[in-house]
Each structure stands twice: as C-alpha cells, then as structure tokens.
GUKE-41141 format. One record per atom (N, C-alpha, C): y, z, x. Coordinates in steps of 0.001 Angstrom, whole numbers. Example, Ala and Ser with C-alpha at 12.3 -4.5 7.8 and 13.67 -1.06 7.14 Angstrom:
BEGIN
      py      pz      px
   -5690    7800   13190
   -4500    7800   12300
   -3300    7800   13200
   -2250    7080   12850
   -1060    7140   13670
      30    7870   12900
***
This chain:
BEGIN
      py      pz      px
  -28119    7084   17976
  -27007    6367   18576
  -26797    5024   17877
  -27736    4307   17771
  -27896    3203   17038
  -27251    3308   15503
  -27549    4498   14747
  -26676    4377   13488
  -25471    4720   13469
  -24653    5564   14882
  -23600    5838   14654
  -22833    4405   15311
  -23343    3570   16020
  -22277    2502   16546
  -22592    1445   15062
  -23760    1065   14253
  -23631     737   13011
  -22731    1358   12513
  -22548    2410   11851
  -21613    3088   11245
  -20056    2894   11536
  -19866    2768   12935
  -18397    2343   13236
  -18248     904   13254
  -19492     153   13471
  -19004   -1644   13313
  -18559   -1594   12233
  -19161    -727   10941
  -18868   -1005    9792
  -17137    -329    9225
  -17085     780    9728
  -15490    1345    9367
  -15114     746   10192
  -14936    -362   11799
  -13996   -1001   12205
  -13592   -2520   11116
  -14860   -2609   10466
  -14539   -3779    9745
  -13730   -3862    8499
  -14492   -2613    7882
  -13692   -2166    7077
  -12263   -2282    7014
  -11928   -1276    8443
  -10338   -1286    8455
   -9651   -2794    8934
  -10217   -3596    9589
  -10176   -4905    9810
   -9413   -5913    8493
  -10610   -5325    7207
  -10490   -5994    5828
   -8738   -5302    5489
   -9019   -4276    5614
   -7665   -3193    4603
   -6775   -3509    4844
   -6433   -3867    6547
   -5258   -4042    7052
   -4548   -5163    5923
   -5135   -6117    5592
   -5132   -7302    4994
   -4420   -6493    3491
   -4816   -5628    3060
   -3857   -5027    1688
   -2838   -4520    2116
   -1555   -4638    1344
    -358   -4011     983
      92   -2913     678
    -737   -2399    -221
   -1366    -578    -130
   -1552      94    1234
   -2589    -283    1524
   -2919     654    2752
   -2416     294    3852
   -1552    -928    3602
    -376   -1219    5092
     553     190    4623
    1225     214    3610
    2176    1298    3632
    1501    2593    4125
     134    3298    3257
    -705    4121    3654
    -807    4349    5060
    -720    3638    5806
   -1252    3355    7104
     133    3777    7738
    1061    3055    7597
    2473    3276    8101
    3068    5049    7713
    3193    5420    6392
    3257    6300    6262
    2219    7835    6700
    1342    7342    6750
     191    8274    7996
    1019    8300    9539
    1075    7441    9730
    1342    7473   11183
    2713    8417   11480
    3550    7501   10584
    4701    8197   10543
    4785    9564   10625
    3758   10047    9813
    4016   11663    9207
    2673   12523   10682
    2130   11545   11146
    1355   12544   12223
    2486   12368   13295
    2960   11237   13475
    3640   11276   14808
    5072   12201   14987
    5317   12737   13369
    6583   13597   13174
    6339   14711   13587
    4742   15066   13004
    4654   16327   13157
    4113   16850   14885
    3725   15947   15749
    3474   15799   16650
    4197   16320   17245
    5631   15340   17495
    6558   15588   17902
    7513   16984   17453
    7196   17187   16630
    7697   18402   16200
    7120   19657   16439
    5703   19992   16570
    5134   20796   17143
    5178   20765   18505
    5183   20152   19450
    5881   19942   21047
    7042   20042   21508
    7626   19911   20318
    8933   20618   20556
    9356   21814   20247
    9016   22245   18909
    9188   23807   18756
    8577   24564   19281
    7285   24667   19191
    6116   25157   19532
    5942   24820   21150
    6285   24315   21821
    6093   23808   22632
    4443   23853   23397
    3938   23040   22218
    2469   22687   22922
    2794   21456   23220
    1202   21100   24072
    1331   19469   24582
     959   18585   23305
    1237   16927   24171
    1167   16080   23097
     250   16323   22143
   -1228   16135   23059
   -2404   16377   22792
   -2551   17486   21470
   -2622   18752   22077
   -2503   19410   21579
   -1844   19685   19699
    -222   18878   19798
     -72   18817   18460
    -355   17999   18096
    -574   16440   18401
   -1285   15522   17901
   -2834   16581   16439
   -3086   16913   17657
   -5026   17584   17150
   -4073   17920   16078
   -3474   19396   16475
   -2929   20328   14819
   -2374   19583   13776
   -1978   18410   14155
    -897   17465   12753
   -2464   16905   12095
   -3363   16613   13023
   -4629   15893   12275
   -5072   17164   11880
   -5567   17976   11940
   -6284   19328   11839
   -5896   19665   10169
   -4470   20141   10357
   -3930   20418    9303
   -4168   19646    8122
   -3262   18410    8451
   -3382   17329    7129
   -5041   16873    6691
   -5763   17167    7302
   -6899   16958    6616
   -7642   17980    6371
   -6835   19124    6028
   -7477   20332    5746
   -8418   21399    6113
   -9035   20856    7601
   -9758   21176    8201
   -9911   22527    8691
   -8828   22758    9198
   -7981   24098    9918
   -8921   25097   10651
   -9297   24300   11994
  -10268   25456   12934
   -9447   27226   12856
   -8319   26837   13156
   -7273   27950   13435
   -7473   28510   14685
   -7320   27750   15593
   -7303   27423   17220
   -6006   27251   18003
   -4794   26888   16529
   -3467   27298   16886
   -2857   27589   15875
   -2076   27686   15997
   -1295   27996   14922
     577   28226   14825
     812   28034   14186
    2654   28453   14741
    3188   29767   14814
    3797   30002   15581
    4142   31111   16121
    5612   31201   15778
    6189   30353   15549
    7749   30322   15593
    7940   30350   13562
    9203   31251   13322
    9150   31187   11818
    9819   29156   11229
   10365   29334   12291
   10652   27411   11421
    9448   26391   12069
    8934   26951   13036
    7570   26383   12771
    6375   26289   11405
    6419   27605   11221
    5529   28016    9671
    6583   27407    8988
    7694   27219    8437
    8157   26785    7427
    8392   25169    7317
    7983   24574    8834
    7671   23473    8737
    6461   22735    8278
    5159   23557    8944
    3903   23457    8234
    3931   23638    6925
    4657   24401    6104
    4397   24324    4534
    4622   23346    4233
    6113   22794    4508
    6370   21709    3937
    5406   20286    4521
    5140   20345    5615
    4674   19391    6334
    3320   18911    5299
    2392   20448    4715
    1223   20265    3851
    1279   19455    2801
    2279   20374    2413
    2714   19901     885
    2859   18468     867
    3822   18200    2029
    3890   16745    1426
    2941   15462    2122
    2287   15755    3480
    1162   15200    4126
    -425   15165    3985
    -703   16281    2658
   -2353   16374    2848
   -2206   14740    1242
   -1645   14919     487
   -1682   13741    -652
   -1698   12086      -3
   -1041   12104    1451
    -698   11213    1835
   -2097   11299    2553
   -2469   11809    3054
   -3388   11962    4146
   -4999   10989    3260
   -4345   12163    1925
   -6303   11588    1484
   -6222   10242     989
   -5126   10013     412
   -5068    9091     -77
   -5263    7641     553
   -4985    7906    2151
   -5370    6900    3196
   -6512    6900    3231
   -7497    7900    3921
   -9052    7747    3770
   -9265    7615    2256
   -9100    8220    1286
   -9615    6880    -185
   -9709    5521      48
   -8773    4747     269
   -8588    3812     437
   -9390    3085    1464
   -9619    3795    2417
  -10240    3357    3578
  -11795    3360    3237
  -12085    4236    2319
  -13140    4564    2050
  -13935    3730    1007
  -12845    3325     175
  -13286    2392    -684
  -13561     968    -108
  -12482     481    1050
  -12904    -622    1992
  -14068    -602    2114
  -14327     863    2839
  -16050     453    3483
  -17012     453    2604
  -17034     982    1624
  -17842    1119     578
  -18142    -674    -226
  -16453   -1794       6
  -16652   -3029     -90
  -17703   -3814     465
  -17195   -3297    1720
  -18032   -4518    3221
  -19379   -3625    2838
  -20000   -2660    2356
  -21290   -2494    2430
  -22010   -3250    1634
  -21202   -3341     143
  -22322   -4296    -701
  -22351   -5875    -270
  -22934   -6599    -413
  -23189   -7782     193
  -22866   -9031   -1626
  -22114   -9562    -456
  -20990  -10534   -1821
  -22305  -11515   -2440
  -21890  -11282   -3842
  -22712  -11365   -4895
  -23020  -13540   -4935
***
C-alpha cells in the first residue's frame, strides 16, 4: 500500500509539473476532448450508460480491449474505426509525455 500511494504522490506531481507545459496542455485538452466525444457518442448510439462508455472510450484508446462491450450498431463500428485511428496516436502520445514528466520528478535535480 505504501508503494502504491508513493507511486501516485509521484504521477500526481508529475502531472502537477506537465500541466505547466504547452504540449501536454494541448495533449491533455485534446484527450479529453476525444474521450468525452466518444462517451457521448456511445450513450447515445449504443445507448449504454455514462459510465459504461466513458470505460469503452478509455478501454479502446488505450488498446486494452477486455471485449466486455462492444458495438452493436453498424455506425457504431464505423465510428470505432475511425474513433481508433485517430485516438490511440493521441492517446499514447499523452501518457509519453506524462511519462516522461514522471520519469523528471524521479531523478533528483543535479
């Protein structure tokens, strides 16, 4: 327990630092943007709950894919393609970034 609340002091700080770049403000904005589209878009077509597409927009874009749902509707699937295509580049490219933050705050300034 002790290393996982270490572990998050450290990615809260992290993201603390990042916010502070210009990069990963857009990164950040454009993430959100693109989960909260697809969110909303899976609750509406699909008509699952928030919850629910929230998970699948994260699920998906980070490649994860339990396959616990899935779309059922054909402009649903043809939304997920596109949704991949253009959200998993965006996706990693935020945790890079984020990742490289924490990887900052770990070494101790010289």
């Amino acid at each position: 327990m002790i290393s996982f609340l270490l572990t998050l002091k450290r990615m809260l700080s992290a993201l603390w630092k990042a916010i502070k770049d210009k990069e990963f403000q857009v990164l950040f904005f454009l993430t959100t943007i693109t989960l909260v589209s697809g969110t909303i878009f899976y609750h509406t077509v699909e008509s699952w709950s928030v919850l629910d597409s929230l998970y699948f927009s994260v699920v998906t874009l980070t490649t994860v894919g339990f396959g616990d749902f899935s779309p059922q509707t054909d402009f649903g699937k043809i939304f997920t393609i596109i949704y991949l295509f253009t959200g998993v580049g965006l996706i990693l490219g935020f945790i890079n970034k984020l990742a490289l933050h924490m990887g900052r705050s770990k070494r101790k300034p010289e």
